[in-house]
MINU-827575 format. One line per 8 residues: number of its first residue (from 1); for each residue x, y, z of C-alpha. Coordinates in Angstrom, 1 decimal. Layout:
BEGIN
NUM> X,Y,Z | ...
This chain:
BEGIN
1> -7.0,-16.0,-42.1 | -9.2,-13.0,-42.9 | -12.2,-14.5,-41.4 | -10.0,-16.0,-38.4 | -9.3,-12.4,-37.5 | -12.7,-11.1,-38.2 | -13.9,-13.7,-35.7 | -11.2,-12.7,-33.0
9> -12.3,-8.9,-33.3 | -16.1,-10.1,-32.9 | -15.6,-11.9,-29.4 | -13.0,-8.6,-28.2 | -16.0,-6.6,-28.8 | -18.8,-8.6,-27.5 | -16.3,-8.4,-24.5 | -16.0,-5.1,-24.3
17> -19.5,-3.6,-25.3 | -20.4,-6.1,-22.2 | -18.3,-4.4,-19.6 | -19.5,-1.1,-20.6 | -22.4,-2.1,-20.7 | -22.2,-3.5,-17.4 | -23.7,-7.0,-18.6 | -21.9,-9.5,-16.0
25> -23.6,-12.4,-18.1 | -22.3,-11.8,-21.4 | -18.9,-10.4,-20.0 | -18.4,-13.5,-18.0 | -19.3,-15.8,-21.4 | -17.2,-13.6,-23.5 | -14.1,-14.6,-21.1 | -14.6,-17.8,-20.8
33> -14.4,-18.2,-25.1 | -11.7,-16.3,-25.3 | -9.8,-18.4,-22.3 | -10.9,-21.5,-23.7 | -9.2,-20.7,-27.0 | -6.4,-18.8,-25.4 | -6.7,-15.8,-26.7 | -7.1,-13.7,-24.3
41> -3.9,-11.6,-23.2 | -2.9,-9.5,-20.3 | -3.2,-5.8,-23.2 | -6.7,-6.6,-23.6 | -7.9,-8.1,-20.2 | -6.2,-4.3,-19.2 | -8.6,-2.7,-21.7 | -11.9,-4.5,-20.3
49> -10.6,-3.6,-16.5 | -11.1,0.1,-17.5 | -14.2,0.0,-19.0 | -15.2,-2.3,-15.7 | -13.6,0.0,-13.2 | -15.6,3.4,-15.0 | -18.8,1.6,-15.6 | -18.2,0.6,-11.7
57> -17.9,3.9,-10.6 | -19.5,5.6,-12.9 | -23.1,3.6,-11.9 | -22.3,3.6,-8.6 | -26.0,3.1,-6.8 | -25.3,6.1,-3.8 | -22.4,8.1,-2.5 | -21.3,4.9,0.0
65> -20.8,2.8,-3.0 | -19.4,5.6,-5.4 | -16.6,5.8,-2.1 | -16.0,2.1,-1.6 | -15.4,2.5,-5.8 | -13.0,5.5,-5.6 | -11.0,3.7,-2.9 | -10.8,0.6,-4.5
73> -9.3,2.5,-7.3 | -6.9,4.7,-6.0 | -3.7,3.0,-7.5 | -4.5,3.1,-11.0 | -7.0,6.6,-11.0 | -4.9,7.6,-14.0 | -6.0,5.7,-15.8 | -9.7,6.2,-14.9
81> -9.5,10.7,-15.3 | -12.5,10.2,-17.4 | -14.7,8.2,-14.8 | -13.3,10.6,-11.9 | -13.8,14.0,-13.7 | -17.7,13.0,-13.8 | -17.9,12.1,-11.0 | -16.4,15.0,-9.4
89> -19.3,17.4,-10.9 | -21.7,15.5,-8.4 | -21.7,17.8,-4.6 | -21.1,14.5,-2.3 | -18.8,13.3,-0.9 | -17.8,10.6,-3.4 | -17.4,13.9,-5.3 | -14.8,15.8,-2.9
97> -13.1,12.6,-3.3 | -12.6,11.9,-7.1 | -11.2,16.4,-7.1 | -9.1,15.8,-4.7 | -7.6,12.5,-6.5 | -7.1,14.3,-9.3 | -5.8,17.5,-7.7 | -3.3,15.1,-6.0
105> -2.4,13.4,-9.3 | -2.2,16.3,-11.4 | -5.0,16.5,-13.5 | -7.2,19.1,-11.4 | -5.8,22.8,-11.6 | -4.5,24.0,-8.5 | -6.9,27.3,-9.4 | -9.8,25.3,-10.1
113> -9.5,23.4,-6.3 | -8.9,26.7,-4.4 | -12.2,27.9,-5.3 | -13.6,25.8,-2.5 | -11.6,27.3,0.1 | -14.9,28.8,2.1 | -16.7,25.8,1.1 | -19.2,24.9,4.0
121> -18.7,21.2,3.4 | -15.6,20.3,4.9 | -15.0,17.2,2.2 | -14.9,20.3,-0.8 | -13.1,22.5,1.8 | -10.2,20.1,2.3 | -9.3,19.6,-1.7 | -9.0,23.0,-1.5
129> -6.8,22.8,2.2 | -4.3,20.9,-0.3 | -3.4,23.9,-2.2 | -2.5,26.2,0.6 | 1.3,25.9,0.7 | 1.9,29.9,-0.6 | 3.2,32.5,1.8 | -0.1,34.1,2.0
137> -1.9,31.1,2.6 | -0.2,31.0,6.1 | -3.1,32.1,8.2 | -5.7,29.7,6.2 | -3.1,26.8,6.9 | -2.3,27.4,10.3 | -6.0,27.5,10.8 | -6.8,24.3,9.1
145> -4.7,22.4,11.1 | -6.7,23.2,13.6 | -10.1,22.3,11.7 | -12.5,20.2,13.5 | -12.3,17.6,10.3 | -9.3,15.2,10.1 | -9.9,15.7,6.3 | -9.1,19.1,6.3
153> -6.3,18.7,8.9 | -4.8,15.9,6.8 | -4.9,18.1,3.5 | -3.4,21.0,4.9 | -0.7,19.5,6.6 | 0.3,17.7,3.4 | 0.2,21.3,1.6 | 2.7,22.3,4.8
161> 5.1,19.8,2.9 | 5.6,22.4,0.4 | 5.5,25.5,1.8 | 8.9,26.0,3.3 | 7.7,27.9,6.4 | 8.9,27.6,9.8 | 6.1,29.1,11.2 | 4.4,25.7,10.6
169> 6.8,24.0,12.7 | 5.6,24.2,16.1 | 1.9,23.7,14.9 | 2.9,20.5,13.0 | 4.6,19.1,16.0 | 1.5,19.4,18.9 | -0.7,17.5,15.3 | 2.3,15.0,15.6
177> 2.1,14.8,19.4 | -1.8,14.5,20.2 | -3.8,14.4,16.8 | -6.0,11.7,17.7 | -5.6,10.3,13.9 | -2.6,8.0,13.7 | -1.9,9.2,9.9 | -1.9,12.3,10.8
185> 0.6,12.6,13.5 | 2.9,10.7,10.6 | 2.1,13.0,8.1 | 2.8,16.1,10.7 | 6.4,14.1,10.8 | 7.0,13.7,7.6 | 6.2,17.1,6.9 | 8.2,18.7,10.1
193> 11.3,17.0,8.1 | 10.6,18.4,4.6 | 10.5,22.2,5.9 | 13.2,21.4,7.8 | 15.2,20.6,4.4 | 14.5,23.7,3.1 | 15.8,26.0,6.1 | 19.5,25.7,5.4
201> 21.3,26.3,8.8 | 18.5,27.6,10.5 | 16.9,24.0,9.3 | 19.7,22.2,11.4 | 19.8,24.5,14.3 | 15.5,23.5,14.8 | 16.3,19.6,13.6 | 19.0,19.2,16.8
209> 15.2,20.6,18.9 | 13.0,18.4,17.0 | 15.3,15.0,17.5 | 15.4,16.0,21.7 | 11.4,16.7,21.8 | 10.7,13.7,20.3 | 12.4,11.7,22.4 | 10.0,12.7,25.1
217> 6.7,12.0,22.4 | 9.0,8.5,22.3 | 8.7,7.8,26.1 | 5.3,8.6,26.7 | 3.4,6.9,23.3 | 2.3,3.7,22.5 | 3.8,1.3,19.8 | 2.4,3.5,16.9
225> 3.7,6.0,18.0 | 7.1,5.4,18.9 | 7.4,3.9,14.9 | 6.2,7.4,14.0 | 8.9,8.8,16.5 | 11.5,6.3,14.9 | 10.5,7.5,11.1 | 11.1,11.0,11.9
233> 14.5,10.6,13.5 | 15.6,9.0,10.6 | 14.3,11.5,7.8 | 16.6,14.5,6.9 | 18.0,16.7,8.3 | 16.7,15.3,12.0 | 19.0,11.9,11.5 | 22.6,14.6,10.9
241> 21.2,16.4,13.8 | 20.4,14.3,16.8 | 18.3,11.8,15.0 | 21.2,9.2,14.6 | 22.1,9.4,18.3 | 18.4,8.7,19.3 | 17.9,5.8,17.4 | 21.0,4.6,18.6
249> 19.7,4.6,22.1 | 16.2,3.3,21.1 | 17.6,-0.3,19.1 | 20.0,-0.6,22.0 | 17.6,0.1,25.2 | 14.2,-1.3,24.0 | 12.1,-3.7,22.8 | 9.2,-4.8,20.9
257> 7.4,-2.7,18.0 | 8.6,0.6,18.7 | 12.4,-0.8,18.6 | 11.9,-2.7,15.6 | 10.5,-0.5,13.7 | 13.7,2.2,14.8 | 16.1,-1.1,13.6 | 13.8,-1.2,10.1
265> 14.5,3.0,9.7 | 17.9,2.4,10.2 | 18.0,-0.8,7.3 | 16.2,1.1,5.0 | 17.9,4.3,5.5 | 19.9,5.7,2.6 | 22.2,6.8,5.2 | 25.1,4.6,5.3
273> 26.4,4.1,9.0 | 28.5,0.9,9.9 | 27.7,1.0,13.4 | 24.2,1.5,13.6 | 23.2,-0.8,10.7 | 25.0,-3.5,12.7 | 22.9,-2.8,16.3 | 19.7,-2.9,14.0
281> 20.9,-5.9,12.1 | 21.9,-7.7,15.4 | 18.3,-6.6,17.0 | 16.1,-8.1,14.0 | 18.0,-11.3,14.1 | 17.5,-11.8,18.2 | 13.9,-10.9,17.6 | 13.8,-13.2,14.9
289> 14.9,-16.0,17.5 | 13.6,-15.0,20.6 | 11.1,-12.4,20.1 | 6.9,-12.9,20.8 | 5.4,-14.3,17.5 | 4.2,-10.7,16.6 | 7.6,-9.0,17.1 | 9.3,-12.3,15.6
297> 6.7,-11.5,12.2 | 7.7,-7.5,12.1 | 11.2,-8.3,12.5 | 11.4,-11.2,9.3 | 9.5,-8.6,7.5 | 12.9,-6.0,8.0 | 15.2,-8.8,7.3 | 17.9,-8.7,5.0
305> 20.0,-11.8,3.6 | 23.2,-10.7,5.7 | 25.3,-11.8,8.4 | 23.5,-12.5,11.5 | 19.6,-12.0,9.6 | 20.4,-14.4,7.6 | 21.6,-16.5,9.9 | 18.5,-16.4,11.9
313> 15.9,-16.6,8.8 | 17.8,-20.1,7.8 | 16.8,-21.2,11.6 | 13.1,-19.9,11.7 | 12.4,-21.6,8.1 | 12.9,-24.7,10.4 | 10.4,-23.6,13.3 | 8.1,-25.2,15.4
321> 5.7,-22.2,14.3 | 4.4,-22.4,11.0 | 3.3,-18.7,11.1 | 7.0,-17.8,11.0 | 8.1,-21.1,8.5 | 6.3,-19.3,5.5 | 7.9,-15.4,5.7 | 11.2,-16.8,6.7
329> 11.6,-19.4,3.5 | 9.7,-16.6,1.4 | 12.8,-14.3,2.2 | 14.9,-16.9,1.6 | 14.0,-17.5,-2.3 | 16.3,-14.5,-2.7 | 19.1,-16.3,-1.6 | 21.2,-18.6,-4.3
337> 22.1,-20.3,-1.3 | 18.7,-21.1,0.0 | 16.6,-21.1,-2.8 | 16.2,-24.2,-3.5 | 15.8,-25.6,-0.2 | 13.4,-22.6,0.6 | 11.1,-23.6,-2.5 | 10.7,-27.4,-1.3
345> 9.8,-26.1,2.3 | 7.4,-23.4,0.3 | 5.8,-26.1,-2.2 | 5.4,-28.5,1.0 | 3.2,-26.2,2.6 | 1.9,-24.8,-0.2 | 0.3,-28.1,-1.1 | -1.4,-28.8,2.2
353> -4.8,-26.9,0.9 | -4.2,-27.0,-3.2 | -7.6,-28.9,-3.8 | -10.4,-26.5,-3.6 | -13.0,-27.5,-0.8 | -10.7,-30.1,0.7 | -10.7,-29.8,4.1 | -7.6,-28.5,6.2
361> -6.4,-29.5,9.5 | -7.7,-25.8,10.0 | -8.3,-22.5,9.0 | -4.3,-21.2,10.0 | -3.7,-24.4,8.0 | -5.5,-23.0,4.8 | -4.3,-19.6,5.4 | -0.5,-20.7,5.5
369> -0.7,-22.9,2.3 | -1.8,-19.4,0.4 | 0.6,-17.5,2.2 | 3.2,-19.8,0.9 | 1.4,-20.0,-3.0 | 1.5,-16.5,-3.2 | 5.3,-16.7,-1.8 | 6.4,-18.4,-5.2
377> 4.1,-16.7,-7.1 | 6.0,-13.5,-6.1 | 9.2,-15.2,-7.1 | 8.3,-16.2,-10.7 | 6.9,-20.3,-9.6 | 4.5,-20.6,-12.7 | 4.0,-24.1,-11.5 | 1.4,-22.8,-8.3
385> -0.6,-20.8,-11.2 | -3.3,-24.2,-11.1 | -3.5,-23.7,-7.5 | -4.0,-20.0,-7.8 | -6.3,-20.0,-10.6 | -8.6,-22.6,-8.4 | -8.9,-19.7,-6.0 | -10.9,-17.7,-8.4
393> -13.5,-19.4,-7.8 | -13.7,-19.0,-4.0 | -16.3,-18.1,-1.6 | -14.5,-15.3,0.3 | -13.7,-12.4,-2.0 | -9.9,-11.9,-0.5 | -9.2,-14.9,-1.2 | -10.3,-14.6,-4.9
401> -8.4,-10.9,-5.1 | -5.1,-12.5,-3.4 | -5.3,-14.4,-6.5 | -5.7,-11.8,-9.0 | -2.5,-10.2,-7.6 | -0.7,-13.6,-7.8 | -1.4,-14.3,-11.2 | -0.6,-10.8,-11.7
409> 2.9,-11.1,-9.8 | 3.5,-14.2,-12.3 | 2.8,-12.2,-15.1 | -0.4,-13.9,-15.9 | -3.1,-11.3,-14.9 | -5.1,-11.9,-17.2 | -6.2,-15.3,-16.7 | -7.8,-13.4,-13.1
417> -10.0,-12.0,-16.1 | -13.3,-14.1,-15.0 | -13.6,-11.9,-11.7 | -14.0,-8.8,-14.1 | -17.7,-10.4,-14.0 | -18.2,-11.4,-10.0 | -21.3,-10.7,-8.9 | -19.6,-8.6,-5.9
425> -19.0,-5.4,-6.9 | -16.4,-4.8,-4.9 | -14.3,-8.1,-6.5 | -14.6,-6.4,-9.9 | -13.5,-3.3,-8.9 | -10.6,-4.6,-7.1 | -9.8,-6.8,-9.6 | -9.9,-4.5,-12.4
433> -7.5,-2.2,-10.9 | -4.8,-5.1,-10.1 | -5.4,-5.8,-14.5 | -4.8,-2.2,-15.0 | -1.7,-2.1,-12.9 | -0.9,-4.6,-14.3 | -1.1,-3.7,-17.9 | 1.8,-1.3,-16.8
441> 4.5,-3.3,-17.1
């Protein structure tokens, strides 16, 4: 037993001294062992993502890769401080990037980040925008809103979020109305609504203003930008003050994107209200039916299993349209009604591509089929993990990652372990970061 273990602890750190080492080779042999023998779990397959995902970003060839890294690691940076607090000492870009990560996660001092307030590159100068949410940081913010980079603008309206000043109010609305950056005029919204919270009366007074301006920002914008519209009427203190009222008018009198994404505020809404959840229920369910194939995809990703949704998922699981057969039985696994019959209709379509390089009637064909594996992989099917796993091996590198997640979603992420050594380095970035998530749970 002694030398059993002994052997065990060899191959975990041949594996590991690999992926720090950055040897894709060794790493990629070291996997296979330890898969062929099964002894590789999802604790340590977490442990060999780190060291991939700081070797990765660590030995990132220029500041366009060290980026491309940083993003592709943005939902498990906690776990990667070390990798980002090195990088950060480097003055580029990818550096601005890794201090403002961790001002953003809490690991960088507010202090330390305001020190770049006069920085004369505007990637330093907007971690330091984030910071200025204090009283006497009013003329600075009011100013970077303005600020010829959308990095800056973006920052500083995100420190507007906290600093419960009215003043900001007005400026945040025109970045709403005509920031050419869709995520900003969102983040102006959502940042409008959180002053707004802190006001008190004189709060509810300017949200009754806000609700009637918008409606005008609603008539004249395109489909973003009446969802933005629709998000902000329903955030509080907007929706008790003229909010509620104008989404009631915009699920009744409209249609398409704008409409369903007002009807999707209104289902998600902690804000219970009988009447209006039944016009946006009653909206998503015609769209469901009747709507344009793109409209009838946003509105079965709203739907609920109630009443007249459900209603009209049971009939678009039995379309013409395959594009809307796979989300409508998908929903449906969540049904005890229509679980069963949803998984046959999944595992039917699921199994038109299951044998790797066999060819489909087409490429909507192929897509489908994974669209409906990853569909019971979501809901706990371990017996599409074969077909999954043969995705690893794919040619196009979403594929392969769509397959890390659903292994992931079955609670098998580490047998995506093998793309820990792709020869993309984007793939073993991505990966490694789904591994670490994953290691989470």
């Amino acid at each position: 037993m002694a030398m059993l273990l002994a052997a065990l602890a060899a191959c975990s750190s041949n594996a590991l001294r690999a992926a720090e080492a950055g040897d894709e080779a060794k790493l990629r042999a070291a996997i296979a062992e330890k898969h062929a023998k099964g002894r590789l779990g999802n604790a340590e397959a977490s442990d060999l993502s780190r060291a991939v995902a700081e070797r990765e970003i660590e030995s990132a060839k220029d500041e366009a890769a060290a980026l491309a890294r940083l993003g592709e690691t943005r939902g498990c940076a906690l776990e990667l401080d070390d990798a980002l607090e090195a990088r950060m000492k480097k003055r580029d870009g990818a550096g601005a990037e890794a201090a403002l990560e961790r001002l953003e996660d809490g690991k960088l001092s507010e202090r330390s980040a305001r020190a770049w307030r006069d920085d004369p590159d505007d990637r330093w100068r907007a971690v330091a925008a984030r910071t200025l949410h204090r009283e006497e940081d009013r003329a600075r913010r009011h100013a970077a809103f303005l600020d010829p980079s959308p990095r800056v603008r973006r920052s500083a309206v995100r420190a507007a979020a906290f600093s419960n000043d009215a003043s900001d109010l007005d400026l945040l609305f025109e970045t709403a109305r005509v920031d050419p950056e869709l995520v900003l005029r969102n983040e102006a919204l959502r940042s409008t609504s959180a002053i707004l919270r802190g006001l008190g009366d004189e709060g509810r007074a300017k949200a009754a203003d806000l609700a009637i301006r918008l409606r005008d920002v609603w008539t004249a914008g395109d489909d973003a930008t009446k969802e933005d519209v629709a998000v902000a009427w329903g955030l509080s203190p907007v929706f008790e003050n003229g909010g509620r009222e104008a989404l009631r008018v915009a699920i009744a009198s409209s249609r398409g994107p704008g409409a369903i994404a007002a009807a999707g505020v209104v289902l998600r809404s902690a804000q219970k209200d009988a009447e209006l959840t039944t016009s946006a229920s009653s909206l998503v369910a015609r769209t469901i039916t009747d709507g344009s194939r793109r409209d009838r995809l946003h509105a079965l990703s709203l739907s609920r299993l109630e009443g007249a949704m459900l209603d009209a998922l049971r009939s678009a699981a039995k379309d013409d349209d395959l594009d809307v057969r796979v989300p409508a039985p998908a929903t449906l696994l969540g049904s005890k009604q229509d679980r069963d019959a949803a998984k046959r209709e999944l595992y039917a379509i699921a199994g038109s591509g299951a044998r790797r390089g066999a060819p489909a009637d087409d490429r909507r064909t192929e897509t489908r089929a994974l669209q409906a594996r990853h569909a019971l992989a979501a809901a706990g099917e371990l017996r599409v993990q074969g077909w999954i796993e043969e995705d690893l091996a794919a040619p196009e590198p979403q594929r392969k990652l769509a397959a890390a997640f659903a292994l992931a979603a079955l609670g098998r992420s580490a047998r995506a372990a093998p793309l820990l050594a792709d020869t993309d380095p984007s793939v073993r970035t991505r990966a490694a970061c789904t591994m670490i998530s994953a290691g989470r749970r």
